[in-house]
FIVEX-290099 format. One line per 4 residues: for each residue x, y, z of C-alpha. Coordinates in Angstrom, 2 decimals. Example, Ala and Ser with C-alpha at 12.3 -4.5 7.8 and 13.67 -1.06 7.14 Angstrom:
# residues 2
12.30,-4.50,7.80  13.67,-1.06,7.14
# end
This chain:
# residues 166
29.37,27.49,-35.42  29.90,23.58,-34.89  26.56,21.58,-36.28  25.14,19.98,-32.78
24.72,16.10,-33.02  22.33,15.21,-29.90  22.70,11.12,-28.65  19.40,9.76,-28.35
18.39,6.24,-25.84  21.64,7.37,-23.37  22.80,4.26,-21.52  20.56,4.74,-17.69
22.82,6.05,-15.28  24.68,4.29,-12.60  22.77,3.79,-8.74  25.06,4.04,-5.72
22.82,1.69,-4.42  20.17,-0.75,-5.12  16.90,1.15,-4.67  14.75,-0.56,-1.61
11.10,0.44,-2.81  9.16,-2.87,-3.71  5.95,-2.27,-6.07  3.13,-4.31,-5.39
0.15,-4.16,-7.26  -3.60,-5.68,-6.21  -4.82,-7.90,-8.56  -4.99,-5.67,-12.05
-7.97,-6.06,-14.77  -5.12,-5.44,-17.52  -2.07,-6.82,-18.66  -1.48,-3.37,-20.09
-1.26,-2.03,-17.07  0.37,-4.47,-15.20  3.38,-4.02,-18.45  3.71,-0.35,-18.37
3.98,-0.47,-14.42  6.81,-3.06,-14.93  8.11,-0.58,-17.58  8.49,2.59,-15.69
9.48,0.44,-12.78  12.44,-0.53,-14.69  13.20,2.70,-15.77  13.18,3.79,-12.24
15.83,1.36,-11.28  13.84,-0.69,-8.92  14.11,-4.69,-9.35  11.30,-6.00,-7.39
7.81,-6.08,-8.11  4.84,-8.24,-6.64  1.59,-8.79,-8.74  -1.72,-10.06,-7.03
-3.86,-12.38,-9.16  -3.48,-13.60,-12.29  -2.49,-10.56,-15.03  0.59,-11.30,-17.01
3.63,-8.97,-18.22  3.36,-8.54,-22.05  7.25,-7.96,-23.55  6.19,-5.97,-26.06
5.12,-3.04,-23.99  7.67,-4.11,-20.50  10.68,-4.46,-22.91  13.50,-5.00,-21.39
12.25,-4.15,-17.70  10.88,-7.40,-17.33  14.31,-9.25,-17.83  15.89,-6.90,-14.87
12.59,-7.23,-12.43  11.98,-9.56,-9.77  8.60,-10.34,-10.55  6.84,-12.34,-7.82
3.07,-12.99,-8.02  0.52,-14.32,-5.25  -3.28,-15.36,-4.58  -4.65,-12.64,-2.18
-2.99,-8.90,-1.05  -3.38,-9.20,2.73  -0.49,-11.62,3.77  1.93,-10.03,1.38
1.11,-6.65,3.16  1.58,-7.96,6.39  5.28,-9.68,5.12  6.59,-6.95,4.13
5.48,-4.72,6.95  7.52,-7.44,9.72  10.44,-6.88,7.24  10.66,-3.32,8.17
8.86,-1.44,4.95  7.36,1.65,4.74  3.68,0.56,3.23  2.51,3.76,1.33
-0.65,3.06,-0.34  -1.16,5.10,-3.71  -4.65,6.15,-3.23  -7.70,8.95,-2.92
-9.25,9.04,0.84  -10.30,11.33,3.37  -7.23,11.53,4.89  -4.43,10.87,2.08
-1.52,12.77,2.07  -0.56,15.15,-1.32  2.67,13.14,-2.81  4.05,16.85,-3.72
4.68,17.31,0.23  5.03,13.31,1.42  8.78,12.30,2.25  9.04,9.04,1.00
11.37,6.75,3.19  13.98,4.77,1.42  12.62,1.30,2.42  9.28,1.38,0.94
6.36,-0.83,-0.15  4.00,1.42,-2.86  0.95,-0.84,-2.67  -1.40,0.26,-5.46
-5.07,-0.68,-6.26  -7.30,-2.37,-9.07  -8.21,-0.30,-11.86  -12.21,0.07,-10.81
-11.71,-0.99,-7.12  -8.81,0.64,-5.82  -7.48,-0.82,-2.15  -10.08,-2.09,-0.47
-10.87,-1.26,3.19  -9.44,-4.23,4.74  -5.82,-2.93,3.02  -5.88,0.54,3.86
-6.04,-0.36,7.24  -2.91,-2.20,6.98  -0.66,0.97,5.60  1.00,3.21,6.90
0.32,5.78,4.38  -1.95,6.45,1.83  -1.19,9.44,-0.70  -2.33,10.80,-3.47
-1.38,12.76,-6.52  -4.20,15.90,-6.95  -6.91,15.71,-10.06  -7.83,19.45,-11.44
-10.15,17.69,-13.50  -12.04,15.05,-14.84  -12.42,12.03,-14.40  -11.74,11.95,-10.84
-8.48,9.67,-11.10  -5.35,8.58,-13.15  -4.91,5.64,-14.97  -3.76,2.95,-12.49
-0.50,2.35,-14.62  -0.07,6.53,-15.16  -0.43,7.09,-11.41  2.23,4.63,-10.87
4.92,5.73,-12.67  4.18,9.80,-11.06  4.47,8.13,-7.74  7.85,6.36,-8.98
9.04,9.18,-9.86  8.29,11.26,-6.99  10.23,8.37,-4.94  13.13,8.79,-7.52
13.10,12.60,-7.52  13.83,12.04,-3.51  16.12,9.38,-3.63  18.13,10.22,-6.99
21.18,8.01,-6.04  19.46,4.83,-4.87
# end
């Protein structure tokens, strides 16, 4: 039998199309966070990403994402929210309510806005109201939620799983 040699780091594989989710993130405690959402954001293919407040991408731990990202930041959530809902996205908020949907049975639409919270605060009130959605991915145990930056990239991929081809 022939030894196996296994490539490692395979060059990403070709979209058919640009993907059309946007990440936006309310203003995040860490710059860790804010890198590893830029990160897996990259990895998923997506190029545009809006960051509330004043965190900053560290290239250490975005790599090369942050050279292929968009990255657009702003003062305050609410106006952004509204912007991109008049230019026809789909505002999913990544989030535990009352009446969140699982993200193992939401169908993500291609044009979509995942809006996700602060690290302590989540989205407030006066954002929630302003989605379309809210999901969230289930806890068996504790603490009660992911990390901010974890929950992101499950949700990304649940988007990507749907949409494998852009």
């Amino acid at each position: 039998m022939g030894e196996r040699h296994h490539q490692r780091h395979k060059p990403p594989r070709a979209l058919a199309a640009p993907r059309n989710l946007v990440v936006v993130c309310a203003p995040l405690r860490s710059n860790i966070n804010l890198s590893r959402i830029v990160r897996t954001a990259g990895c998923c293919g997506i190029t545009r990403l809006i960051s509330i407040g004043t965190a900053r991408i560290d290239p250490k731990i975005a790599r090369d994402a942050a050279e292929h990202i968009t990255l657009e930041t702003h003062r305050t959530l609410p106006p952004v929210v509204d912007r991109l809902g008049a230019e026809g996205y789909r505002l999913v908020g990544l989030e535990q309510t009352n009446d969140s949907k699982n993200i193992h049975q939401y169908p993500f639409e291609s044009k979509t806005a995942l809006v996700v919270g602060n690290e302590r605060l989540g989205l407030e009130e006066d954002i929630l109201a302003k989605l379309d959605d809210i999901v969230e991915i289930p806890v068996w145990g504790l603490p009660f939620s992911y990390n901010v930056a974890t929950a992101t990239a499950m949700a990304l991929y649940e988007y990507c799983r749907q949409f494998p081809e852009g």
